[in-house]
C-alpha positions as CSV (number, residue, x, y, z in Angstrom):
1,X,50.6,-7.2,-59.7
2,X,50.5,-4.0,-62.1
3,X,51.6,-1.1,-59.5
4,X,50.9,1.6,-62.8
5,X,47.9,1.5,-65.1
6,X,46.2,4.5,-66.4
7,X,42.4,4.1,-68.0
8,X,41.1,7.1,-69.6
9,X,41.0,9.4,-67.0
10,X,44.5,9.9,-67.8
11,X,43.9,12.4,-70.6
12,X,46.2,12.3,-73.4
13,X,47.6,8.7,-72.2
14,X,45.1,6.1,-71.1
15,X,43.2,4.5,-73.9
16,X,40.6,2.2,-71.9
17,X,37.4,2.5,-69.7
18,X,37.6,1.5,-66.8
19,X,35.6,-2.1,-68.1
20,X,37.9,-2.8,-71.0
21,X,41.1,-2.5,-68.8
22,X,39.6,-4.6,-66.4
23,X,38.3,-6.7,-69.3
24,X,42.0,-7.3,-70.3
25,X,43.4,-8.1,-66.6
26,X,41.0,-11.1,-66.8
27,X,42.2,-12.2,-70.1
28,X,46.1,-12.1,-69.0
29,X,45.1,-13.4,-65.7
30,X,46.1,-10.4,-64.0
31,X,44.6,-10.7,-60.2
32,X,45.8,-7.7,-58.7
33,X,45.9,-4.1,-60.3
34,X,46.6,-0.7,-59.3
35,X,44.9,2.4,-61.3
36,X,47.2,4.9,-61.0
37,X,45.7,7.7,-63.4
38,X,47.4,10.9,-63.6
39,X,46.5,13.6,-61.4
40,X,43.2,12.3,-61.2
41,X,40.6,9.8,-59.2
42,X,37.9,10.0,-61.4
43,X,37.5,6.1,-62.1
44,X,38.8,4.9,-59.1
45,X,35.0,4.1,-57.1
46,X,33.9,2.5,-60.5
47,X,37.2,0.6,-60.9
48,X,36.8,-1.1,-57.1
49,X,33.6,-1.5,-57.8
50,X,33.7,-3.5,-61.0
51,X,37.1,-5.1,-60.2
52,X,35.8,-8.2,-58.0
53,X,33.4,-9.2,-61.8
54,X,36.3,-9.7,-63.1
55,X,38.3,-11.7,-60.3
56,X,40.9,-8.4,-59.7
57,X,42.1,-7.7,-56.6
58,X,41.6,-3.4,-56.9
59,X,44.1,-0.7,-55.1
60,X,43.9,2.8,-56.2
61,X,46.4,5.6,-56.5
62,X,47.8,8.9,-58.3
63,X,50.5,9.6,-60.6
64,X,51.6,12.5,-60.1
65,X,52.9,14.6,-62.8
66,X,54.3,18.3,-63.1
67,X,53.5,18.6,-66.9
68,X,54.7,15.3,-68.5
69,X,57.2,15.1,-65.9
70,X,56.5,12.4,-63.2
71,X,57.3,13.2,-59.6
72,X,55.9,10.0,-58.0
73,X,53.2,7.8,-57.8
74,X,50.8,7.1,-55.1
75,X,49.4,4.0,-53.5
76,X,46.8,4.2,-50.9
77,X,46.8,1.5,-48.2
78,X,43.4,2.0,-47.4
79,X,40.1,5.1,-47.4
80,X,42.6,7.4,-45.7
81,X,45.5,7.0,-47.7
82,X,42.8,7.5,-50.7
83,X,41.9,10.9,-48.5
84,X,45.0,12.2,-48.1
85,X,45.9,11.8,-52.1
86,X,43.0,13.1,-52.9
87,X,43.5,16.0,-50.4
88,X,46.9,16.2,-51.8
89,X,45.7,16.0,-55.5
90,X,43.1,19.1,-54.9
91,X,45.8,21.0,-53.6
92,X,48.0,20.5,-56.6
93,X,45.2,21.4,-58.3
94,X,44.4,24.6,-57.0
95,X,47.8,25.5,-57.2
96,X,47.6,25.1,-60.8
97,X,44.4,27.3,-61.2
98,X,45.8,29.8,-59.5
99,X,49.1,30.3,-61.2
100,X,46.6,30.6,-64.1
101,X,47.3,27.2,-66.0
102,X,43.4,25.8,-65.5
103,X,43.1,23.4,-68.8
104,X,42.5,20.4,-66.3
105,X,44.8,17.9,-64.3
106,X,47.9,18.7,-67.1
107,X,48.5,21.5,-65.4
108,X,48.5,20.6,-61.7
109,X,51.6,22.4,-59.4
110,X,53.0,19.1,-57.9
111,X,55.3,20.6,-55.0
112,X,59.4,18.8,-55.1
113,X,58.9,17.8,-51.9
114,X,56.6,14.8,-51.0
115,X,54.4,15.0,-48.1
116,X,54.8,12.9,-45.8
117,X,51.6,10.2,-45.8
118,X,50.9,8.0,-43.5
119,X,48.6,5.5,-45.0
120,X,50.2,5.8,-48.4
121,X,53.2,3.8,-50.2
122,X,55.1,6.1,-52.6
123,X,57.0,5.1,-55.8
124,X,59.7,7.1,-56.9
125,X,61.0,7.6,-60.7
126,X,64.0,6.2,-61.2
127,X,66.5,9.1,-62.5
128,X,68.5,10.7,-60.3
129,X,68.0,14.2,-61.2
130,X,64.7,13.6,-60.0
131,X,65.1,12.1,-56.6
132,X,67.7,15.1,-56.0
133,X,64.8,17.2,-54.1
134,X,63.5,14.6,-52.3
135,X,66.3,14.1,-50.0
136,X,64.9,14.9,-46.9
137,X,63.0,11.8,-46.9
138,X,64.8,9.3,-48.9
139,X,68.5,8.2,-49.2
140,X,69.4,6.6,-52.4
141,X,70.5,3.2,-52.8
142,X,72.9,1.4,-55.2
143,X,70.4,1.3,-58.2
144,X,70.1,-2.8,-58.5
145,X,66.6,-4.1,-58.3
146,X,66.5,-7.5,-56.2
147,X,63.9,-9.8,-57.1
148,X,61.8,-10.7,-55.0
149,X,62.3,-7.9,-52.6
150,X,60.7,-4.8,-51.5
151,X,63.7,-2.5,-52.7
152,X,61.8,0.1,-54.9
153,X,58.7,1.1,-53.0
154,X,59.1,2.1,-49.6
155,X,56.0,3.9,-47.7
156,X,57.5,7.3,-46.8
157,X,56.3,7.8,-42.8
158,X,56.6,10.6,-40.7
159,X,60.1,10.6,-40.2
160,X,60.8,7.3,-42.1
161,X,64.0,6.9,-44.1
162,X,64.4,4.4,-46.6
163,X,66.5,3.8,-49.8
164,X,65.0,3.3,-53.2
């Protein structure tokens, strides 16, 4: 499974439409993906509805970016975990406009502090300078990836605590 693939809609970093990337899944023999554009949702209805043509399992998400720097990345778990990131999104959004930086999803005010979701999983970046304000919901672990495991990606629940 690919947790992180931007198409287009990720201005000034995705390449593909929405049909080409999933053009390419089916070549590698990819059969789950994730779109994850950043800051955006724009070709998330066209990418779950094209996906099953080309024998992909879809999910849909957000990166999240402050600038070029990522915060985190969203997964929805199902239509309201795709609400509340793009309830989330909108808000970064207007933050943006407001604080005058309106040339599109670039600019979006993504907030330190994660929200707590309920029907989303989050993925963290891996640096810690980064994780540093997020401490009220996560507690860092030892850094080794296990195979095989779910270390890594952890869905962040009201009052959930898990290590990364």
């Amino acid at each position: 499974m690919y947790l992180n693939c931007h198409s287009w809609f990720s201005f000034h970093y995705g390449t593909l439409s929405i049909e080409k990337l999933l053009e390419e899944a089916q070549r590698l023999g990819v059969k789950k993906l994730v779109l994850t554009d950043i800051n955006n949702t724009s070709g998330a209805l066209d990418f779950i509805r094209l996906a099953p043509k080309y024998g992909v399992e879809p999910a849909v998400g957000i990166e999240f970016r402050q600038g070029d720097t990522v915060r985190f990345i969203g997964i929805a778990k199902n239509n309201e975990g795709f609400e509340e990131l793009n309830r989330y999104l909108s808000d970064c959004l207007r933050h943006g406009a407001a604080e005058g930086e309106s040339s599109g999803n670039r600019d979006a005010i993504v907030p330190k502090e994660i929200p707590c979701f309920r029907n989303v999983v989050v993925i963290l970046p891996v640096t810690l300078s980064s994780l540093d304000p997020l401490s009220s919901h996560v507690e860092m672990g030892d850094g080794r990836w296990e195979s095989g495991s779910e270390r890594g990606v952890r869905s962040l629940e009201s009052g959930e605590r898990g290590s990364v």
